[in-house]
N, C-alpha and C positions, 0 to 999 in steps of 0.2 A: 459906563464901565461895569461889566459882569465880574464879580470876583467870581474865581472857583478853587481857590487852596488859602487856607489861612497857617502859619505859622507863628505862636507866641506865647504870653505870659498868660496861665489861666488867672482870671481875675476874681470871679465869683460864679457860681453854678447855682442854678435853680429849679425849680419842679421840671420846667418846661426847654429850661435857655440858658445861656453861658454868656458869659463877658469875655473876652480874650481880647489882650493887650497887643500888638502888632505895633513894633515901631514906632512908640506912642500915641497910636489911634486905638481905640476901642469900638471892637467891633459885637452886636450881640446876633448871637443864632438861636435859633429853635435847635434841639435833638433831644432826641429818645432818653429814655431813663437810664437806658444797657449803657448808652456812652456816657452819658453823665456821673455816673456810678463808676466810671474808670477814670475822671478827670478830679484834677485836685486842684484849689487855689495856691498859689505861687509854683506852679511847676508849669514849665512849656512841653507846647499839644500841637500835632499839627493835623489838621483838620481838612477833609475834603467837603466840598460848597458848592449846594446847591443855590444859585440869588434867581429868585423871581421877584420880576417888576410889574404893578399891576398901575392904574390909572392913581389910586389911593396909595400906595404904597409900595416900599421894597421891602422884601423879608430875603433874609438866608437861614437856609437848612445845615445843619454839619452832619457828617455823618465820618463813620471812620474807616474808611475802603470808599474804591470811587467804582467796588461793584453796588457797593448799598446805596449810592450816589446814582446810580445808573437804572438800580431796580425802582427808586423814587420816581423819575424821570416817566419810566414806563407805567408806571401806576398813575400817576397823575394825566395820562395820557386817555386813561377810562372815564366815559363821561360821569358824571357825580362823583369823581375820586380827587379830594383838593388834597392841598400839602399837608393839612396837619391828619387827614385821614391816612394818607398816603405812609407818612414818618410815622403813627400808632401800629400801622401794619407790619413794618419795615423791625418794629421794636419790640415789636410782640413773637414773629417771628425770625425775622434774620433773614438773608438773601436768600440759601439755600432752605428753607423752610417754606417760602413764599414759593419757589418755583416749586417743592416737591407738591405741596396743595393745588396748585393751578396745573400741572403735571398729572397728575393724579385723580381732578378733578372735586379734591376735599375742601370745598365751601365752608363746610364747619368750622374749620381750622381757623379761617380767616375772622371769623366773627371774636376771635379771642382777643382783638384788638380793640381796643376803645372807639368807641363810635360807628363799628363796622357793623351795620343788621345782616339780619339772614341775603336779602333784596342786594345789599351793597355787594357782599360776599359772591354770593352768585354771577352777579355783572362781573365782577373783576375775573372769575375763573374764565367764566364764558369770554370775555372779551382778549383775554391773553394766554389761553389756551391755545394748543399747537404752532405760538411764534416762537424765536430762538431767544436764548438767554439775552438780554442787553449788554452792547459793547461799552466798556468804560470808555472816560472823552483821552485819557492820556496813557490806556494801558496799563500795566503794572506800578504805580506809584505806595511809598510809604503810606500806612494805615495809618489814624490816631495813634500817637504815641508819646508818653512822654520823653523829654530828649533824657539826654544818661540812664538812659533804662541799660542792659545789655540782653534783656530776651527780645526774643523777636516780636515785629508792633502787634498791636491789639489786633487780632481778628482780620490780618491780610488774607486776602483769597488766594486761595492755593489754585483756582484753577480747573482743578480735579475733574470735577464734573460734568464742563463745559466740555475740555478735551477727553471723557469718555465719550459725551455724546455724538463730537465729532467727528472720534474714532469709529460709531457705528454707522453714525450715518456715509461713512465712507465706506462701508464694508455693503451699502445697499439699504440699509433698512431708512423706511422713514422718519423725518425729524421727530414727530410726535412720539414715534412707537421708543424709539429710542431713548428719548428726554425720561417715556413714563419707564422704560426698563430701568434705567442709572436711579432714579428717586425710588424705585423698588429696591434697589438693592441696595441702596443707603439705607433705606428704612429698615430692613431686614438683618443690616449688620455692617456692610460691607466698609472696609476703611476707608472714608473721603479725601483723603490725600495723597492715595494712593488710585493714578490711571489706572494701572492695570490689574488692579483687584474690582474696579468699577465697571471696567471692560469685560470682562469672564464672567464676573457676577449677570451682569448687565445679559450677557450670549445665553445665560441661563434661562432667565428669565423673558428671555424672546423665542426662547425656543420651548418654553413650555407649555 
């Protein structure tokens, strides 16, 4: 059995991991400091999960989007990139941080992560450089969040930036060029949740 969503009672949080009560089973994950830092004991959290099984062991990863779920996936996909380098990276930058560096081609960036050297850094650009963003496993699902909140969940993807790049690369340009125009023009100012500020920003900066 692969979990991949948990829903329940936060139990206890820690440097590294959480307890969450589900249904009466207690389930523990690893995540990032960012989500741990929005989770509280006795409030319910619903969590995206990643479970690797290895010959030793099962671990699950939480994370709060199943794009951050997705970018895990494709990190650990680099050789010398395990899970917990993988979640330091994920935490230190965030999704769209991670692609605008491998985008862009900023290895420095990436070493802001616990355990990541210059050598690691560099593998991970080079190795996931000019691929497309990662599809999440179920599309649009609920972020972390805790239940009776009434703003909107923790840190759902909007999207934004994937469908700017989609939009260019339909207009001809290639994936790369395009990926690196949109994280230009995030970087530069442009509003991330907004397409079509990403798109014109984006036409700018391919055309200059």
């Amino acid at each position: 059995m692969i979990i991949g969503w948990l829903k329940g009672e936060v139990l206890s949080t820690g440097a590294d991991t959480l307890l969450i009560n589900v249904n009466g089973v207690g389930y523990v994950t690893l995540a990032g400091s960012s989500l741990l830092a929005k989770l509280a004991p006795g409030r319910e959290a619903e969590l995206h999960v990643e479970t690797r099984v290895t010959e030793n062991s099962i671990q699950m990863f939480a994370f709060e989007s199943d794009e951050a779920r997705a970018w895990f996936v494709r990190l650990t996909d680099v050789p010398g990139v395990g899970g917990k380098v993988a979640l330091a990276v994920l935490d230190a930058l965030g999704p769209n941080g991670l692609m605008d560096a491998v985008t862009l081609g900023d290895a420095a960036s990436l070493t802001r992560a616990k355990g990541v050297g210059k050598k690691v850094a560099e593998r991970i650009v080079g190795e996931l450089s000019g691929k497309a963003p990662p599809l999440g496993r179920f599309g649009t699902l609920p972020g972390a969040v805790h239940a009776g909140d009434k703003k909107a969940p923790v840190s759902a993807p909007s999207g934004a930036r994937a469908e700017a790049v989609s939009a260019l690369v339909n207009l001809g340009y290639q994936q790369v060029d395009a990926a690196r125009a949109v994280a230009a023009a995030a970087a530069q100012g442009a509003n991330e949740d907004d397409v079509s500020a990403l798109i014109k920003a984006g036409l700018k900066e391919l055309s200059a």
